[in-house]
C-alpha positions as CSV (number, residue, x, y, z in Angstrom):
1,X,-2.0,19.4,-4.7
2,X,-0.2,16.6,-6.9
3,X,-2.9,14.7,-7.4
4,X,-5.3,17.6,-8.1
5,X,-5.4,17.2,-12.0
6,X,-6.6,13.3,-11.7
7,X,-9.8,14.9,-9.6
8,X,-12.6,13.7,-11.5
9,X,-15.0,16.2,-12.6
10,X,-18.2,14.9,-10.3
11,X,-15.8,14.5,-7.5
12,X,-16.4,16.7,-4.4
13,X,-12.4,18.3,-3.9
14,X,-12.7,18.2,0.0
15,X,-13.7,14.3,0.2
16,X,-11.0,13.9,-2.2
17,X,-8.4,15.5,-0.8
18,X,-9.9,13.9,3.0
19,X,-9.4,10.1,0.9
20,X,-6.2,11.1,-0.1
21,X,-4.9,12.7,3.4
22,X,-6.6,9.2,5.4
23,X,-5.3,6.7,3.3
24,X,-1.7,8.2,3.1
25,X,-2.3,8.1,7.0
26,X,-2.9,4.3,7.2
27,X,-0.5,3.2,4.7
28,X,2.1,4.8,7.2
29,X,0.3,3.0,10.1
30,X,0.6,-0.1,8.2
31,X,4.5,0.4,7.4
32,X,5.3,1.1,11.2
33,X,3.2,-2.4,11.8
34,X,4.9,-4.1,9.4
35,X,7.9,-3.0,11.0
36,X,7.3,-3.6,14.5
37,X,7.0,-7.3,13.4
38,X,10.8,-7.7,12.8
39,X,11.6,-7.4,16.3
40,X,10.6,-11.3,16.7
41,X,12.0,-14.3,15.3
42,X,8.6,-15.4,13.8
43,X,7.7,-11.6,12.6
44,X,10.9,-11.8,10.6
45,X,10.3,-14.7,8.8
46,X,6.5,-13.8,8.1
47,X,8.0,-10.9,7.0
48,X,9.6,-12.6,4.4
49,X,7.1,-14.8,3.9
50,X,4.6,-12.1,2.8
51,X,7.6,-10.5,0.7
52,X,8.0,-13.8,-1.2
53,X,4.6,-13.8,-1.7
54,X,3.9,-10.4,-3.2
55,X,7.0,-10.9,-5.3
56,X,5.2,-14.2,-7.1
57,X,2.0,-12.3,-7.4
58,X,3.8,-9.2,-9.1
59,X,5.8,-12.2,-11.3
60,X,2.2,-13.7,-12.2
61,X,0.3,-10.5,-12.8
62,X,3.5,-9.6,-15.1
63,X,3.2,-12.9,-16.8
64,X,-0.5,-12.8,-17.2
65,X,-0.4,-9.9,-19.7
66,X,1.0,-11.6,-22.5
């Protein structure tokens, strides 16, 4: 397992490993969502809506360190 040296020590492995397994799941479920939403006119443009958006917030939190 990649992931298996960041295991904390008071960690129980198999509800790790079950976290890690489900929320690779959704994130998948979320990127076929995402991308069913470009088959309209207005899922496009709230796609790039949401794209703008996460690009300013990565500019701010980059900005914000310093």
């Amino acid at each position: 397992m990649p992931h298996g040296s960041e295991l904390p020590g008071a960690a129980a492995p198999q509800a790790y490993a079950a976290g890690f397994v489900i929320s690779t799941g959704l994130l998948h479920l979320a990127g076929i969502a995402f991308g069913t939403l470009e088959k309209s006119a207005y899922g496009a443009l709230a796609l790039r809506g949401l794209g703008g958006l996460i690009a300013l917030i990565g500019g701010w939190l980059l900005i914000s360190q310093y």
